[in-house]
C-alpha positions in Angstrom: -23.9 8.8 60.4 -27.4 10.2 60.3 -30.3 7.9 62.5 -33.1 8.9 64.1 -33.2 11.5 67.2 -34.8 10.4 70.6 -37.5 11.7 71.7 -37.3 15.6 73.8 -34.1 16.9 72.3 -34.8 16.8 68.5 -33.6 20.1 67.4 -30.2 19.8 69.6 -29.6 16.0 68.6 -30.2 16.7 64.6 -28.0 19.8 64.8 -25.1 17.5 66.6 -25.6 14.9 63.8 -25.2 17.3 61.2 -22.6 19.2 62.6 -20.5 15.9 63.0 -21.1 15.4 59.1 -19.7 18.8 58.3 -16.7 18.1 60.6 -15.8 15.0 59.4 -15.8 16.2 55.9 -18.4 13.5 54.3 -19.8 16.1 52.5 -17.2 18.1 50.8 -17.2 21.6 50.7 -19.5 23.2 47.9 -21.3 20.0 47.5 -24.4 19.6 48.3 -26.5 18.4 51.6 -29.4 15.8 51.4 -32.8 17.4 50.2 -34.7 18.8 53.1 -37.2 15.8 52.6 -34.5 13.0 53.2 -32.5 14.7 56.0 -35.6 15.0 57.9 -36.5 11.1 57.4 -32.9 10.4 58.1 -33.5 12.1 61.5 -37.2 11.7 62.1 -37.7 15.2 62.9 -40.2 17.4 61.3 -39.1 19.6 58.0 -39.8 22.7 60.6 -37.4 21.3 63.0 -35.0 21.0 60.1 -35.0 24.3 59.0 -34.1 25.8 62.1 -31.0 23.7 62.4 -30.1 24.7 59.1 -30.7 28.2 60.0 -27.9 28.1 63.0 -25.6 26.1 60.1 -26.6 29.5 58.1 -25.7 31.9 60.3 -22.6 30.2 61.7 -21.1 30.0 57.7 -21.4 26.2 57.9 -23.8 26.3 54.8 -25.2 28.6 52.4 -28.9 28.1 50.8 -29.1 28.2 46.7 -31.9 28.9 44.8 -33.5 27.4 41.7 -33.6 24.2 40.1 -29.9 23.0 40.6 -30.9 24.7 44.5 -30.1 23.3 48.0 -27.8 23.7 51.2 -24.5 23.3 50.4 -21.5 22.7 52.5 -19.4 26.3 53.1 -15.8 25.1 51.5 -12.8 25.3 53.7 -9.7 26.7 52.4 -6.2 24.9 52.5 -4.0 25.8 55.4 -0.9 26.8 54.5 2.3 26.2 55.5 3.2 29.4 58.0 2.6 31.1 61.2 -1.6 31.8 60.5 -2.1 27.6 60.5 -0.2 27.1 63.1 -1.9 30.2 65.5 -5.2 28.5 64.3 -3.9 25.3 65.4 -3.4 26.6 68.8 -6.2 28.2 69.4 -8.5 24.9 68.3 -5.9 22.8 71.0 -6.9 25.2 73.8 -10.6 24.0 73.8 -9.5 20.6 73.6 -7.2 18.1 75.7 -5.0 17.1 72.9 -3.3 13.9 74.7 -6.9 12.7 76.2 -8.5 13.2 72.5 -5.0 11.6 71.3 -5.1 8.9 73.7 -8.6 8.4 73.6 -8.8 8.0 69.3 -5.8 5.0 70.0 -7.9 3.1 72.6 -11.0 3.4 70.2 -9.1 2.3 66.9 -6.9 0.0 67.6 -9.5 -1.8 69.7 -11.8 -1.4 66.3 -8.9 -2.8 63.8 -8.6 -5.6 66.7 -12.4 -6.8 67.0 -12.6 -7.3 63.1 -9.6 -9.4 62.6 -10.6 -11.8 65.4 -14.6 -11.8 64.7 -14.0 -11.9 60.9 -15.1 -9.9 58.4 -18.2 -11.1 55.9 -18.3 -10.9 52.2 -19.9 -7.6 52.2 -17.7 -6.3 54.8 -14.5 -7.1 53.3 -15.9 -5.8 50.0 -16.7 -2.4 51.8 -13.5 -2.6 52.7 -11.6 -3.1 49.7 -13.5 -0.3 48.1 -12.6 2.2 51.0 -9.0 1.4 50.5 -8.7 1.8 46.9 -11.3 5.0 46.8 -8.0 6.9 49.0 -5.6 5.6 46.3 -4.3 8.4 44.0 -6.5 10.4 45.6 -6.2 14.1 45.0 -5.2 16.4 47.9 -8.6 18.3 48.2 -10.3 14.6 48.3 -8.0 12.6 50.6 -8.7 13.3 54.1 -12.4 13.1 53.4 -12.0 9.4 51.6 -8.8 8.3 54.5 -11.9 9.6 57.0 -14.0 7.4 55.8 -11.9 4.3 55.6 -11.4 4.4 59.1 -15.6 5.4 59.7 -16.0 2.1 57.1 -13.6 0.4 59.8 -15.2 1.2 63.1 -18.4 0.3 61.4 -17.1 -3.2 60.8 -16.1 -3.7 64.5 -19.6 -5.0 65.4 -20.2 -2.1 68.3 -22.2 0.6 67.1 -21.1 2.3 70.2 -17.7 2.5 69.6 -18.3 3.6 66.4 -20.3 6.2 67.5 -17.6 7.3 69.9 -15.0 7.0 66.9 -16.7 9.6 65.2 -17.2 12.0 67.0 -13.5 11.6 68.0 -12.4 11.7 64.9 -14.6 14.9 63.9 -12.3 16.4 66.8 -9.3 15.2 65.1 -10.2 16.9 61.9 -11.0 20.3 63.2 -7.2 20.2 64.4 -5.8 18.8 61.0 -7.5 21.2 59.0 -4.9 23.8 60.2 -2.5 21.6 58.5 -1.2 21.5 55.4 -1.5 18.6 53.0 2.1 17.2 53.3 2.6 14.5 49.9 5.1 12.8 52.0 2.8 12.2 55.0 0.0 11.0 52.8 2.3 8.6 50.9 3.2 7.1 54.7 -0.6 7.1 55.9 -1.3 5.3 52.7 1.3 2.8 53.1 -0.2 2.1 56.8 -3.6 1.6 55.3 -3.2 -1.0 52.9 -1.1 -2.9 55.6 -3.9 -2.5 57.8 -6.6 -3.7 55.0 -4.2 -7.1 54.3 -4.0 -7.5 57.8 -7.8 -7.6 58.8 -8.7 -9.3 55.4 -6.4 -11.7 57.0 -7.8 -12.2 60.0 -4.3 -11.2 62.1 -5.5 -9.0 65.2 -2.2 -8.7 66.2 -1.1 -7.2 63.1 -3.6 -4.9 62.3 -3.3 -3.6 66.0 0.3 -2.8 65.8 -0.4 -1.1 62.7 -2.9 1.3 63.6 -0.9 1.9 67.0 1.8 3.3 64.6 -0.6 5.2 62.5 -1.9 6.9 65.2 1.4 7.2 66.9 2.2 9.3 63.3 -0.9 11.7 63.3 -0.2 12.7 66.9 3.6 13.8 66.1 2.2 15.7 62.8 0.1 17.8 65.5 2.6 17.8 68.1 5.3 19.0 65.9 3.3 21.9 64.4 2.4 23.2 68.0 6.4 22.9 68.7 
């Protein structure tokens, strides 16, 4: 998720990178971020440029700065929602900066078009083994772990499309996706469903069956986007 900044807008670029991290929840909260050193190699920006994006992540409450030998920038953890009127006032304000059926819309297009390019291009030994290893990393997964690991399953999936555009596009899609399910609460039966969905998906790339694997994650979107529209009812 992290590559190299073009030249002119370092300090804006690196902070939209890392931003994107922090939304997508690859770093959990209260773990820690790269050292200062790799992030900055990572981005090829200087450590000076660094440190004033990690200021703004400061000063926003995106991160806080530890001292000492166990010391770093660590990810500002984000409590639960819970079921009740406060997640579901948060989750209305977030909609009304965004156009919920375009970003909707917009995430089906990109995904099922992902799922669709690796079943009919085929996926390498490596890939599949990525893969496999995504899949199984969401299984039994505990609630404060899941959406991070099912986020990165479908990151791993983009990835193995073959466009580094689209997955590009995916993600920062699906960082806007997030930011609206975090108002939600962890719901056992939903996960159970999305989980189902996944390892149908996984069987039908492994299996080369584009038609499969795109009716699939039609329906898996199609299920995200009633969890959202039926906590704004």
């Amino acid at each position: 998720m992290l590559r190299p900044v073009r030249g002119g807008n370092g300090f804006e670029e690196a902070l939209e990178q890392i931003l994107q991290v922090i939304r997508l929840g690859l770093v959990p909260g209260g773990e820690r971020l790269p050292s200062e050193r790799d992030l900055a190699g990572r981005l090829a920006i200087s450590r000076v440029t660094l440190r004033e994006v990690l200021k703004v992540l400061h000063e926003e409450g995106l991160v806080v700065s530890r001292r000492g030998r166990y010391g770093g920038t660590f990810v500002t953890p984000r409590p639960f929602a819970e079921v009740g009127g406060e997640g579901r006032e948060e989750l209305r304000r977030r909609v009304e900066g965004v156009d919920l059926e375009d970003v909707l819309r917009f995430r089906e297009v990109l995904e099922t078009g992902a799922v669709e390019l690796c079943a009919r291009h085929g996926l390498t030994a490596a890939g599949s083994a990525r893969l496999r290893a995504a899949l199984t990393a969401t299984h039994d997964a505990p609630l404060a772990d899941y959406r991070r690991l099912d986020t990165m399953l479908h990151l791993t999936v983009a990835e193995l499309s073959g466009s580094p555009s689209l997955a590009g596009q995916y993600a920062a899609v699906r960082a806007t996706v997030n930011d609206l399910l975090d108002c939600i609460p962890p719901l056992v039966r939903n996960l159970e469903h999305s989980q189902g969905q996944h390892t149908a998906l996984v069987a039908a790339l492994l299996d080369g069956d584009a038609a499969g694997a795109g009716a699939v994650m039609r329906e898996h979107c199609a299920g995200t986007a009633a969890l959202l529209r039926g906590f704004l009812a």
